[in-house]
Residue frames relative to the residue before (quaternion, step in Angstrom):
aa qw qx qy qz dx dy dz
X 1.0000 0.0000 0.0000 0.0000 0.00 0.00 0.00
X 0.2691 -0.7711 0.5684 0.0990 3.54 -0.73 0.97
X 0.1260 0.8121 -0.5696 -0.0131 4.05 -0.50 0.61
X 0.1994 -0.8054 0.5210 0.2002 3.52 -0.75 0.77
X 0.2133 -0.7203 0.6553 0.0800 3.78 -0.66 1.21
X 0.1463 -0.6911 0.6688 0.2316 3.32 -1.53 0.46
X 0.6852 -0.5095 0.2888 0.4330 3.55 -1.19 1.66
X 0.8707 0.3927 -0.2756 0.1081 3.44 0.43 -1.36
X 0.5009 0.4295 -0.3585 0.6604 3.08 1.94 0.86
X 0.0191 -0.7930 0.6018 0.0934 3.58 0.24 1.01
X 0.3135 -0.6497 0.6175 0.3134 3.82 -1.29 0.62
X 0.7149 -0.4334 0.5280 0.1494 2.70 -2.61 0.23
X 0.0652 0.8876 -0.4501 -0.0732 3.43 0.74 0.85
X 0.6656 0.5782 -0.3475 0.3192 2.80 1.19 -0.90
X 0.5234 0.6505 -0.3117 0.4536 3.73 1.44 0.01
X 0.7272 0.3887 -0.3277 0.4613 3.08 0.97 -0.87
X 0.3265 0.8294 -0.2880 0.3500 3.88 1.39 -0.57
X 0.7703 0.3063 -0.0632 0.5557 3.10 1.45 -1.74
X 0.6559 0.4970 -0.2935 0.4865 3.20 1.33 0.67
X 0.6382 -0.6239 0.1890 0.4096 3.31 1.71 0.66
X 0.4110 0.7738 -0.3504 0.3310 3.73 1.43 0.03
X 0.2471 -0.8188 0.5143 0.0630 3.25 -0.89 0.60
X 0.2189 -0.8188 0.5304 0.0191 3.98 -0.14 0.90
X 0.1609 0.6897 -0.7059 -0.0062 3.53 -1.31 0.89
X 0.2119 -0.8604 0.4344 0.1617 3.65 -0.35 0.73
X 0.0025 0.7781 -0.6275 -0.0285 3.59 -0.49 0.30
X 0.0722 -0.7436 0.6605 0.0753 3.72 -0.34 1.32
X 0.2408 -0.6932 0.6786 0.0306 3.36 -1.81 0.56
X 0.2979 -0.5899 0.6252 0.4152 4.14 -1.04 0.11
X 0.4965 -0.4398 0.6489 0.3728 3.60 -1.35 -0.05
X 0.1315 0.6350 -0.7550 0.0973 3.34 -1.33 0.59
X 0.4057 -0.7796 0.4673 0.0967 3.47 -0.99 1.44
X 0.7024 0.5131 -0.1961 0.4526 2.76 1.19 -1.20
X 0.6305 0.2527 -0.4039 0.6128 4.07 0.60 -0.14
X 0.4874 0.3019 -0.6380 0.5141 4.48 0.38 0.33
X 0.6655 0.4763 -0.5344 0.2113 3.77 -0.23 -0.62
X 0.7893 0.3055 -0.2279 0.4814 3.65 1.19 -1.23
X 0.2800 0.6470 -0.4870 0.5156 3.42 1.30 0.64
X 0.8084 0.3634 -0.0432 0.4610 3.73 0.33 -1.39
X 0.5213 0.5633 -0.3104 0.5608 3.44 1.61 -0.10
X 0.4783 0.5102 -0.4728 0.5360 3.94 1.34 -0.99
X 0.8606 0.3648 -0.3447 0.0860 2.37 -0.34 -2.29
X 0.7232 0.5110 -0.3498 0.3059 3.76 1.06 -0.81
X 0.5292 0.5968 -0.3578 0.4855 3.51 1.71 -0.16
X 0.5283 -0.6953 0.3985 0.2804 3.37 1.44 0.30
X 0.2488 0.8408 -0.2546 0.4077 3.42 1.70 0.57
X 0.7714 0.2558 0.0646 0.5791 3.40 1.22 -1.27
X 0.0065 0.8214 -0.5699 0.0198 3.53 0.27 1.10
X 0.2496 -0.4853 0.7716 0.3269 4.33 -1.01 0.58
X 0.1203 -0.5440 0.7670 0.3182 3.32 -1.57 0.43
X 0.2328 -0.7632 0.6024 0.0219 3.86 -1.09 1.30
X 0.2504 -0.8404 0.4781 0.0501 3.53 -0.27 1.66
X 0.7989 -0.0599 0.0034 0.5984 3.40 0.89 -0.70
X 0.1276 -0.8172 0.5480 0.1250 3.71 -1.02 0.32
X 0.0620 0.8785 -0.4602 0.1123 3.59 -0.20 1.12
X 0.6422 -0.5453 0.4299 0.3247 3.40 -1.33 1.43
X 0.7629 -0.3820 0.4545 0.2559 3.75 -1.53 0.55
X 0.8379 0.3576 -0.1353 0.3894 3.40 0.54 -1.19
X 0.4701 0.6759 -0.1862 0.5362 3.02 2.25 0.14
X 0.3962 0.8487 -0.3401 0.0843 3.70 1.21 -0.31
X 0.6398 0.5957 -0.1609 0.4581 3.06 1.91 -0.96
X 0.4826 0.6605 -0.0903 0.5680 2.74 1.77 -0.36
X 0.7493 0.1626 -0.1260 0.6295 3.58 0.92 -0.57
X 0.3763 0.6364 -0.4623 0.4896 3.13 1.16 0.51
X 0.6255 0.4009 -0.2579 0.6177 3.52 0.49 -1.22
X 0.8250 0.3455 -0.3920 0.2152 3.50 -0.19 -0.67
X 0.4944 0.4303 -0.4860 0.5781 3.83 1.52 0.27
X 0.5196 0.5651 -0.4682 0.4376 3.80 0.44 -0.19
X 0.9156 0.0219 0.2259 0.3318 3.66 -0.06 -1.78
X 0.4074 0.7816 -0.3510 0.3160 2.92 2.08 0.79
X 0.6273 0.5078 -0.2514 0.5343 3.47 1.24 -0.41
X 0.7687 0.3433 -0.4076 0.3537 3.20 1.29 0.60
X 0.4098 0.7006 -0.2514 0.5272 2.75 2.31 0.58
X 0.3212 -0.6145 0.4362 0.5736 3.82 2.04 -0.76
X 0.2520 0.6076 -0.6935 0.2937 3.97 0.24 0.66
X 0.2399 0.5222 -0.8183 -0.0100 3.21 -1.73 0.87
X 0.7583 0.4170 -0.4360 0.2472 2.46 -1.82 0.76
X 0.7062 -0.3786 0.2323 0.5513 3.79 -1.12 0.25
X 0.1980 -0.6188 0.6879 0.3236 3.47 -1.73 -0.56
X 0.3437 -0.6935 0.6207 0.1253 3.79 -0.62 1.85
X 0.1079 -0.6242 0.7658 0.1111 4.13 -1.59 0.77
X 0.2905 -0.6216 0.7056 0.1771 3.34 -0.48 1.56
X 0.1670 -0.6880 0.6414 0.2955 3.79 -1.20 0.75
X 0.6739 0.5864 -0.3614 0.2671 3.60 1.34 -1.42
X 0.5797 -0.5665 0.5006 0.3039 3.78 0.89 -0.15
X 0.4305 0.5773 -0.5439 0.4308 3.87 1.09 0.57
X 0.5390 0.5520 -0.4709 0.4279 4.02 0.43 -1.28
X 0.7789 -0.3315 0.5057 0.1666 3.23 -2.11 1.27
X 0.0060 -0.7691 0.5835 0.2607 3.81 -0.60 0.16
């Protein structure tokens, strides 16, 4: 699972820690100018996600296994967590 935090709301990791989670961090600067031509592909249809599966919230355990043991199942591509509750259950 991938969440972006902004510094000036730092989280409670150490809380979540005690809930079995696991953290890898990968900081970045903001730079507008490569999101602008980033967001310029993606609408020029330039930048396809290739999306392997899409699955309802209540399904996580489920897409769990499938970043684990999907490429030996023929998954390619990402795995989408519908949060709004539209995705197929």
């Amino acid at each position: 699972m991938v969440s972006l935090v902004d510094i000036a709301q730092p989280q409670n990791l150490i809380e979540a820690w005690g809930k079995n989670a696991a953290y890898h961090f990968v900081f970045t600067r903001q730079n507008r100018g490569k999101l602008d031509a980033l967001t310029d592909l993606v609408e020029r249809g330039l930048v396809k996600p290739v999306i392997g599966a899409t699955l309802p919230l209540a399904r996580m355990g489920e897409a769990h296994e499938l970043l684990e043991n999907g490429s030996a199942r023929g998954l390619r591509g990402k795995v989408v967590i519908d949060v709004s509750g539209e995705a197929g259950a």
